[in-house]
C-alpha positions in Angstrom: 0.0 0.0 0.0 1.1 3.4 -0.7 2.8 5.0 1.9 0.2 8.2 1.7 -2.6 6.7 1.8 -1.3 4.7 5.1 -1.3 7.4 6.8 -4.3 8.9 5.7 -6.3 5.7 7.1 -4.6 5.3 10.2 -5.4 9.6 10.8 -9.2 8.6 9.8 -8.7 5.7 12.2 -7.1 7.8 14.9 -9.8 9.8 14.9 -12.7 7.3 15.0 -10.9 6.1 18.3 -11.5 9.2 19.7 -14.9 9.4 18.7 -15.6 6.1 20.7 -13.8 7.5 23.6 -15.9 10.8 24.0 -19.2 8.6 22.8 -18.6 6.4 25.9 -17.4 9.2 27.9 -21.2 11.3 27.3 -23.3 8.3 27.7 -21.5 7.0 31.0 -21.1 10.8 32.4 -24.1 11.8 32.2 -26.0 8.4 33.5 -27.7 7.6 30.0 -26.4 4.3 29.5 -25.0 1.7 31.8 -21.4 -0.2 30.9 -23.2 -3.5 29.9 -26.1 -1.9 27.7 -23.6 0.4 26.1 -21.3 -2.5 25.0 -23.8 -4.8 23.5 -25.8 -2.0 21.9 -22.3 -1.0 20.3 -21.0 -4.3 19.5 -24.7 -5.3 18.0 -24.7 -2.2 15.6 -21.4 -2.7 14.8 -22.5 -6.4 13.6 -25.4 -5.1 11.8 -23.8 -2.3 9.9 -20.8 -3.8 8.4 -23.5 -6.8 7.5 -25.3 -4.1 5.6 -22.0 -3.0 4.2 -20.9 -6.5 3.1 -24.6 -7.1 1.7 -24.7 -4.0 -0.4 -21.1 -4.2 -1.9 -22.1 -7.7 -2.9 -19.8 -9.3 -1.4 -20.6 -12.9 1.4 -22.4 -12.0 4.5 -20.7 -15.2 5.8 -18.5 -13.7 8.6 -14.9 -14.7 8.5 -12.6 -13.1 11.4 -11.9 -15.4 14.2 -13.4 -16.2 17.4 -10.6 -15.4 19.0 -10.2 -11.7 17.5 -13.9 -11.4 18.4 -13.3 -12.0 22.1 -10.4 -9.7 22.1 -12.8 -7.4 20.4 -15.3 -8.1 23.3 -12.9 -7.8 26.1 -11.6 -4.5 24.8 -15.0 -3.1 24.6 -16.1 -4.7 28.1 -13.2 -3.9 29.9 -13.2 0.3 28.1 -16.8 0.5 29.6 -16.6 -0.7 32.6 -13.1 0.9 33.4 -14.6 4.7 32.5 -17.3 4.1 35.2 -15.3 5.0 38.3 -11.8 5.8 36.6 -10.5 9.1 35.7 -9.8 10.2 32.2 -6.1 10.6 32.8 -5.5 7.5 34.9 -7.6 5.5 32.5 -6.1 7.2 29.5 -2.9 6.1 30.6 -3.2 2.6 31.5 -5.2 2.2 28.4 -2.4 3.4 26.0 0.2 1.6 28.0 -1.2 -1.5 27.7 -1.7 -0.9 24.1 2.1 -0.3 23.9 3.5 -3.1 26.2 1.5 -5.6 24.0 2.3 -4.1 20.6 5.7 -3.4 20.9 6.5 -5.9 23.2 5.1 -8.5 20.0 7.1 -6.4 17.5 10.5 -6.4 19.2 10.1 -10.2 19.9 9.1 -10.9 16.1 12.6 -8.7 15.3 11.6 -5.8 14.2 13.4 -2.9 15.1 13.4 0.9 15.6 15.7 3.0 14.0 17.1 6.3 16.0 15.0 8.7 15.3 12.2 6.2 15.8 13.3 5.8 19.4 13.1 9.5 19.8 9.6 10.0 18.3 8.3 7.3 20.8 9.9 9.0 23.9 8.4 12.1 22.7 5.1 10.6 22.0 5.0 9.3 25.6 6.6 12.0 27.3 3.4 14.0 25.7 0.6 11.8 26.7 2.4 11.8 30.2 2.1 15.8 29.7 -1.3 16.0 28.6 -3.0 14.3 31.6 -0.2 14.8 34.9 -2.4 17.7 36.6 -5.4 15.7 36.5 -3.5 12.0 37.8 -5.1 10.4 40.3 -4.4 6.9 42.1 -6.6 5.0 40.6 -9.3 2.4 41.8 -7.3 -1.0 41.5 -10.4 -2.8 39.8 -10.7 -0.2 37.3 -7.6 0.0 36.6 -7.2 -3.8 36.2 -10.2 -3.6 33.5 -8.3 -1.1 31.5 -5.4 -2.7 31.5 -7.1 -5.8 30.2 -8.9 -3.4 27.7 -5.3 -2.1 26.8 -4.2 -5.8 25.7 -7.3 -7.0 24.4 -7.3 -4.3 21.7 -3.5 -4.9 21.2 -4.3 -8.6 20.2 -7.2 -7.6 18.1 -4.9 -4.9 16.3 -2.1 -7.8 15.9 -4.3 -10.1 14.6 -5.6 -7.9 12.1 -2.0 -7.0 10.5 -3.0 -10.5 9.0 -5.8 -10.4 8.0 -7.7 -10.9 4.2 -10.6 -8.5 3.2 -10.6 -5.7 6.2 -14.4 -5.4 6.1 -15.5 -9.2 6.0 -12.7 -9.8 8.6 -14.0 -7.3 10.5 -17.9 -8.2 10.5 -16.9 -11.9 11.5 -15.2 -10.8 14.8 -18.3 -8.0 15.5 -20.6 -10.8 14.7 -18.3 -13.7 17.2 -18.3 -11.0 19.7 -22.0 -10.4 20.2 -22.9 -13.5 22.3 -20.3 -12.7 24.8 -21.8 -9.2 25.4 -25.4 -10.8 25.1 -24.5 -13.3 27.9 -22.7 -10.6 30.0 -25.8 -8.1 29.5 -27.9 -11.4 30.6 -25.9 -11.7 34.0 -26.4 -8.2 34.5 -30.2 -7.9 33.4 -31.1 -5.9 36.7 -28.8 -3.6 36.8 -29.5 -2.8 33.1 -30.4 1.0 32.2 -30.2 3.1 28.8 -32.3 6.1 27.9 -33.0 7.3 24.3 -29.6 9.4 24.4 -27.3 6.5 25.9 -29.3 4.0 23.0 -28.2 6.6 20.7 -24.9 7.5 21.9 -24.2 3.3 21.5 -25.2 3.0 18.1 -23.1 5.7 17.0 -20.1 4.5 18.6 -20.9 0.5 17.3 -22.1 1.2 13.5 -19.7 4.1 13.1 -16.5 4.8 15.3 -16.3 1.3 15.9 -18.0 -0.8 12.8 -16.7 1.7 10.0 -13.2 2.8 11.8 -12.3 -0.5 12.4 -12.7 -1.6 8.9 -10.0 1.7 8.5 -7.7 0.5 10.9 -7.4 -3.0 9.3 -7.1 -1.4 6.2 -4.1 1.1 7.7 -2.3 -1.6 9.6 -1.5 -3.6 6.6 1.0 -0.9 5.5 2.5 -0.8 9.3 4.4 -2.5 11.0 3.4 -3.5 14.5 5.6 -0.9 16.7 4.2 2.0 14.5 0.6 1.0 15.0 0.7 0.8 18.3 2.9 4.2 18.1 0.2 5.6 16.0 -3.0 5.2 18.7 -1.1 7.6 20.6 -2.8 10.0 18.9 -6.1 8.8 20.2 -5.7 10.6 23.9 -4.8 14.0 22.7 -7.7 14.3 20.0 -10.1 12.7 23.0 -8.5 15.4 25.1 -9.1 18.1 21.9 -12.7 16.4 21.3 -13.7 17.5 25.1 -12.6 21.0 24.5 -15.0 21.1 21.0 -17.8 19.1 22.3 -17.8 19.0 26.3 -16.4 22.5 27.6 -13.7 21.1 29.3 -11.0 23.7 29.8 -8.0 24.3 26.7 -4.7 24.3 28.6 -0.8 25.4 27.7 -0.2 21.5 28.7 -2.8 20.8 26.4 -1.0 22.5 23.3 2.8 21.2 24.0 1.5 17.5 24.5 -0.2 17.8 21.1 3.0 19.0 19.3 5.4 16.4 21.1 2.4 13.5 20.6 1.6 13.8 16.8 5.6 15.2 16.2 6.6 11.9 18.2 4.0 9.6 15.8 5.5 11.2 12.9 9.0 10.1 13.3 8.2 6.6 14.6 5.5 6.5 11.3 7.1 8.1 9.2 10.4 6.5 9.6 11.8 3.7 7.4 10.6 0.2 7.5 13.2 -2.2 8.3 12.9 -5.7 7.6 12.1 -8.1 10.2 
């Protein structure tokens, strides 16, 4: 794949993550959706959308994907929801990420790939901004929150590993929504009491499962076969500081001078560690 267009999906990617984060973020704030009912509404519009997608592009609604990429898929999206309930944005933003790293490039290194120089650099940079952009707002975090998001973390560094691999991005992509349904089902089902969702928190879910999720993921799978797996993971770096930029836009929280300098050193770090040359493995 063209190295431009790359980098084009995985920004359009970047982004969508984001989306997902301040979607869950209004709908568990704000009390319109619980963490169960907002996962299996998102991973069951997910399903059905990239269905519709596959159905009207002609192509086999038979799901392919894994079932083991679709309960990444569902631990990742359990373990965000949960997690966001009682953690804070910077803790939680943190572990997330960190995980995300530690699997990723922990995977890469051991498969042999390597960074070059100013590849190091970028990732220092790129961590010493998301350290930045959330240190006046870090708070010890509650241990089984943070647990969750560390097993959110991995999950979704699995699921992006997997997907370096896989064939058609979209059909790959419906058959792990699809193998990840029943396991929210059955958690909703253990959790049937506590269940509660308004019209907003319904709506908030289905626009982070049929688009941020459904649709960016099909991105992501499409922008990770021109990566290689340090710079992916590298890459959702990103992700925090446009969540962070999304709550100034859309949520009122405050724009900061820590705000500004951990943008520069995040998407300047990404840059060099994308943007560097592939080496072979």
């Amino acid at each position: 794949m063209p190295r431009g267009r790359t980098l084009i999906l995985t920004a359009l990617a970047v982004t969508a993550f984001a989306g997902n984060s301040l979607l869950c973020r209004l709908a568990l704030r704000d009390g319109h959706c619980d963490p169960a009912g907002f996962t299996v509404l998102r991973l069951v519009s997910g399903a059905l959308m990239l269905w519709l997608l596959l159905r009207r592009r002609g192509a086999p609604t038979t799901p392919a994907g894994s079932w083991l990429s679709g309960l990444a898929l569902f631990a990742y999206a359990a373990g965000f929801s949960f997690a966001y309930v009682n953690l804070p944005a910077g803790s939680g933003a943190l572990l997330l990420f960190g995980a995300v790293q530690a699997t990723m490039i922990g995977y890469g290194l051991a498969r042999g790939e390597r960074l070059r120089v100013l590849q190091v650099l970028g990732l220092l940079l790129a961590l010493t901004g998301l350290v930045l952009l959330f240190l006046p707002g870090l708070a010890a975090p509650p241990v089984a929150s943070a647990c969750m998001m560390v097993m959110a973390g991995a999950a979704w560094g699995v699921y992006s590993i997997r997907g370096r691999s896989a064939g058609d991005p979209a059909a790959t992509t419906a058959g792990n929504f699809h193998r990840a349904v029943p396991f929210a089902v059955a958690l909703a089902a253990g959790l049937l009491p506590s269940l509660a969702m308004d019209a907003t928190g319904a709506l908030l879910a289905v626009a982070s499962g049929a688009l941020t999720s459904g649709i960016g993921y099909v991105i992501w799978y499409r922008a990770i076969a021109g990566l290689k797996v340090t710079q992916a993971a590298t890459a959702q770096l990103g992700v925090p500081v446009l969540t962070a930029l999304g709550g100034v836009a859309f949520l009122g929280e405050p724009f900061t001078s820590n705000l500004l300098i951990a943008t520069g050193l995040i998407l300047g770090g990404v840059a060099l560690v994308i943007g560097g040359r592939r080496v072979t493995d």
